[in-house]
C-alpha positions as CSV (number, residue, x, y, z in Angstrom):
1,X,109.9,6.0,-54.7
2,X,113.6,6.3,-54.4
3,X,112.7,10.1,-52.5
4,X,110.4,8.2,-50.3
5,X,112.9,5.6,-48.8
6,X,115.2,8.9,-47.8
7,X,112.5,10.7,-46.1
8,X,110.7,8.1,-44.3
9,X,113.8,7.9,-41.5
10,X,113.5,11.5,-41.0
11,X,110.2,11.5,-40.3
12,X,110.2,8.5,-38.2
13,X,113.5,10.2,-36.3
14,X,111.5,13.4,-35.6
15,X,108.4,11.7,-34.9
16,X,110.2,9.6,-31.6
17,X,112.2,12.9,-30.7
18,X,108.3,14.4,-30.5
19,X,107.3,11.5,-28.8
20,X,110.2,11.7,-26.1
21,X,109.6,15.6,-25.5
22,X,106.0,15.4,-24.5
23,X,106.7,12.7,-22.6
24,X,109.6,14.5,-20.7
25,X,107.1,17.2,-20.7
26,X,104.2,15.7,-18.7
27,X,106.2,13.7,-16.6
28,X,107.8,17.2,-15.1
29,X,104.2,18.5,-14.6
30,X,103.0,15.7,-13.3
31,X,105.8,16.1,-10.0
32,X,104.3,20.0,-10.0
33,X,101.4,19.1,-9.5
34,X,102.5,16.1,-7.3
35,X,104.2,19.3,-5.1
36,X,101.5,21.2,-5.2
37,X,99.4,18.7,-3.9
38,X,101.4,17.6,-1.0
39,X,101.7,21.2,0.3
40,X,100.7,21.4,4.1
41,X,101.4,24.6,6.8
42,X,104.3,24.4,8.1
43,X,105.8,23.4,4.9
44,X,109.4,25.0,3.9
45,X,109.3,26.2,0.6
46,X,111.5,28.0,-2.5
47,X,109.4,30.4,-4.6
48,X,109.9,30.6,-8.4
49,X,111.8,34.2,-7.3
50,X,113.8,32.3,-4.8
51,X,112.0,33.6,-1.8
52,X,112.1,31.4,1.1
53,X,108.9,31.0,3.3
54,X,106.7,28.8,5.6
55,X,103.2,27.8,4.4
56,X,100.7,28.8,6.4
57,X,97.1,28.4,4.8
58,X,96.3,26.7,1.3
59,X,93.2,27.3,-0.9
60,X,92.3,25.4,-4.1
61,X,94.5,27.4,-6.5
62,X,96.4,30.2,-3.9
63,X,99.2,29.7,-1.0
64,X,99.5,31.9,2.4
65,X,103.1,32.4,3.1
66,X,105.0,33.3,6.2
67,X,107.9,35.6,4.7
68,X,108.9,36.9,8.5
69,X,107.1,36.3,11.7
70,X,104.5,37.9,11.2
71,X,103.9,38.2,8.1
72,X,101.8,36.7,5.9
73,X,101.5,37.1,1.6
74,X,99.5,35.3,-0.8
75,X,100.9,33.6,-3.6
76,X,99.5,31.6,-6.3
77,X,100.3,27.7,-6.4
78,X,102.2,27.7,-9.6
79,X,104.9,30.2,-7.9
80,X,106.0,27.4,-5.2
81,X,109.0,26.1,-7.1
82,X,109.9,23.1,-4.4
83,X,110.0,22.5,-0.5
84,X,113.0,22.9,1.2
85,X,114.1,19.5,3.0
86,X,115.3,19.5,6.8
87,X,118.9,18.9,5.8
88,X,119.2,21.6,3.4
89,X,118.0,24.1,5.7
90,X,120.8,23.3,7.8
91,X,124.5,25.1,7.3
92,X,127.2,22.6,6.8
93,X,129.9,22.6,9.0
94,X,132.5,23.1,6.5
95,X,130.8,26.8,5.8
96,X,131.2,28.2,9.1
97,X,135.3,27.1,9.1
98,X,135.6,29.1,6.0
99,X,133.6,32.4,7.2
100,X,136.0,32.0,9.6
101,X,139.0,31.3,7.7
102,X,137.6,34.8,5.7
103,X,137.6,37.0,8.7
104,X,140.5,35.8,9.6
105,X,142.3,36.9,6.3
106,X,140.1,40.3,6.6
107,X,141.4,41.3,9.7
108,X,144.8,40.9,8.2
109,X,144.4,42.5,5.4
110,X,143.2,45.5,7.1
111,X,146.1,45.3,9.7
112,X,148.3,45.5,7.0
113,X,146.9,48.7,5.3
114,X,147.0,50.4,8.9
115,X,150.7,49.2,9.1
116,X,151.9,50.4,5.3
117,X,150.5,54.0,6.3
Protein backbone atom coordinates (compact mmCIF):
# COMPACT_ATOMS: atom_id res chain seq x y z
CA UNK A 1 0.00 0.00 0.00
CA UNK A 2 2.72 2.24 1.37
CA UNK A 3 4.57 1.68 -2.52
CA UNK A 4 1.31 2.56 -4.07
CA UNK A 5 0.87 6.16 -2.38
CA UNK A 6 4.65 6.96 -3.91
CA UNK A 7 3.90 5.89 -7.37
CA UNK A 8 0.49 7.15 -7.91
CA UNK A 9 2.00 10.96 -8.29
CA UNK A 10 4.33 9.75 -10.77
CA UNK A 11 2.00 8.40 -12.79
CA UNK A 12 -0.43 11.05 -12.51
CA UNK A 13 2.70 13.67 -13.19
CA UNK A 14 3.57 11.77 -16.53
CA UNK A 15 0.10 11.07 -17.38
CA UNK A 16 -0.67 15.32 -17.64
CA UNK A 17 2.95 15.88 -19.15
CA UNK A 18 1.41 13.19 -21.97
CA UNK A 19 -1.62 14.94 -21.98
CA UNK A 20 0.00 18.44 -22.54
CA UNK A 21 2.37 17.04 -25.50
CA UNK A 22 -0.33 15.74 -27.66
CA UNK A 23 -2.15 18.56 -27.15
CA UNK A 24 0.87 20.88 -28.09
CA UNK A 25 1.14 18.42 -30.81
CA UNK A 26 -2.25 18.76 -32.64
CA UNK A 27 -2.69 22.15 -32.07
CA UNK A 28 0.70 22.85 -34.33
CA UNK A 29 -0.80 20.56 -37.03
CA UNK A 30 -3.88 21.89 -36.93
CA UNK A 31 -2.18 25.72 -38.12
CA UNK A 32 -0.34 23.37 -40.94
CA UNK A 33 -3.06 22.35 -42.16
CA UNK A 34 -4.87 25.73 -41.45
CA UNK A 35 -1.70 27.12 -43.95
CA UNK A 36 -2.10 24.68 -46.30
CA UNK A 37 -5.53 25.37 -46.68
CA UNK A 38 -5.40 29.06 -47.06
CA UNK A 39 -2.82 28.73 -49.88
CA UNK A 40 -3.94 30.85 -53.02
CA UNK A 41 -1.56 31.94 -56.36
CA UNK A 42 0.05 34.61 -55.85
CA UNK A 43 0.89 33.59 -52.36
CA UNK A 44 4.56 34.38 -50.95
CA UNK A 45 5.89 31.43 -49.44
CA UNK A 46 9.11 29.80 -47.29
CA UNK A 47 9.80 26.23 -48.24
CA UNK A 48 10.86 23.67 -45.56
CA UNK A 49 14.60 24.15 -47.42
CA UNK A 50 14.14 27.83 -47.12
CA UNK A 51 13.42 28.47 -50.73
CA UNK A 52 11.40 31.50 -51.41
CA UNK A 53 8.68 31.32 -54.12
CA UNK A 54 5.30 32.51 -55.50
CA UNK A 55 2.40 30.07 -55.72
CA UNK A 56 1.15 29.58 -58.83
CA UNK A 57 -1.34 26.54 -59.12
CA UNK A 58 -2.56 24.21 -56.12
CA UNK A 59 -3.88 20.57 -56.43
CA UNK A 60 -5.41 18.48 -53.59
CA UNK A 61 -2.05 17.31 -52.03
CA UNK A 62 0.82 19.16 -54.59
CA UNK A 63 1.91 23.08 -55.04
CA UNK A 64 3.18 24.87 -58.36
CA UNK A 65 5.82 27.31 -57.50
CA UNK A 66 7.27 30.25 -59.25
CA UNK A 67 11.16 30.02 -58.23
CA UNK A 68 12.21 32.84 -61.06
CA UNK A 69 10.06 34.24 -63.69
CA UNK A 70 9.49 31.81 -65.51
CA UNK A 71 9.87 29.04 -63.83
CA UNK A 72 7.65 26.91 -62.45
CA UNK A 73 8.42 23.47 -59.95
CA UNK A 74 6.17 21.30 -58.20
CA UNK A 75 6.26 20.71 -54.63
CA UNK A 76 4.31 18.77 -52.36
CA UNK A 77 2.05 20.59 -49.65
CA UNK A 78 3.77 19.43 -46.63
CA UNK A 79 7.17 21.33 -47.96
CA UNK A 80 5.43 24.87 -47.67
CA UNK A 81 6.79 25.84 -44.19
CA UNK A 82 4.78 29.48 -43.97
CA UNK A 83 3.82 32.53 -46.16
CA UNK A 84 5.82 35.30 -46.23
CA UNK A 85 3.83 38.60 -45.06
CA UNK A 86 4.07 42.03 -47.07
CA UNK A 87 6.21 43.63 -44.41
CA UNK A 88 8.72 40.98 -44.16
CA UNK A 89 9.37 41.05 -47.65
CA UNK A 90 10.34 44.48 -47.37
CA UNK A 91 14.14 45.56 -46.34
CA UNK A 92 14.28 47.79 -43.32
CA UNK A 93 15.69 50.91 -43.55
CA UNK A 94 18.22 50.44 -40.92
CA UNK A 95 19.87 47.52 -43.38
CA UNK A 96 20.69 49.57 -46.21
CA UNK A 97 22.59 52.39 -43.63
CA UNK A 98 24.66 49.59 -42.61
CA UNK A 99 25.59 47.96 -46.24
CA UNK A 100 26.57 51.29 -46.46
CA UNK A 101 28.35 51.96 -43.39
CA UNK A 102 30.30 48.31 -44.66
CA UNK A 103 31.36 49.61 -47.95
CA UNK A 104 32.34 52.39 -46.60
CA UNK A 105 34.84 50.65 -44.15
CA UNK A 106 35.80 48.31 -47.25
CA UNK A 107 36.89 50.95 -49.33
CA UNK A 108 39.11 51.99 -46.50
CA UNK A 109 40.45 49.15 -45.66
CA UNK A 110 41.54 48.51 -49.13
CA UNK A 111 42.92 52.16 -49.44
CA UNK A 112 45.04 51.40 -46.71
CA UNK A 113 46.66 48.15 -48.00
CA UNK A 114 47.45 50.15 -51.42
CA UNK A 115 48.97 52.91 -49.12
CA UNK A 116 51.20 50.41 -46.64
CA UNK A 117 52.78 48.87 -50.03
Amino acid sequence: MNSLVLFLPFVLIMGGFMYLQSRRQRRAMQATIDLHESLRPGDRVHTTSGLQATVAAITEDTVDLEIAPGVVTTWMKLAIRDKILPEDAEAPDDLDEFDDEAADAEDGADRRVIGDS
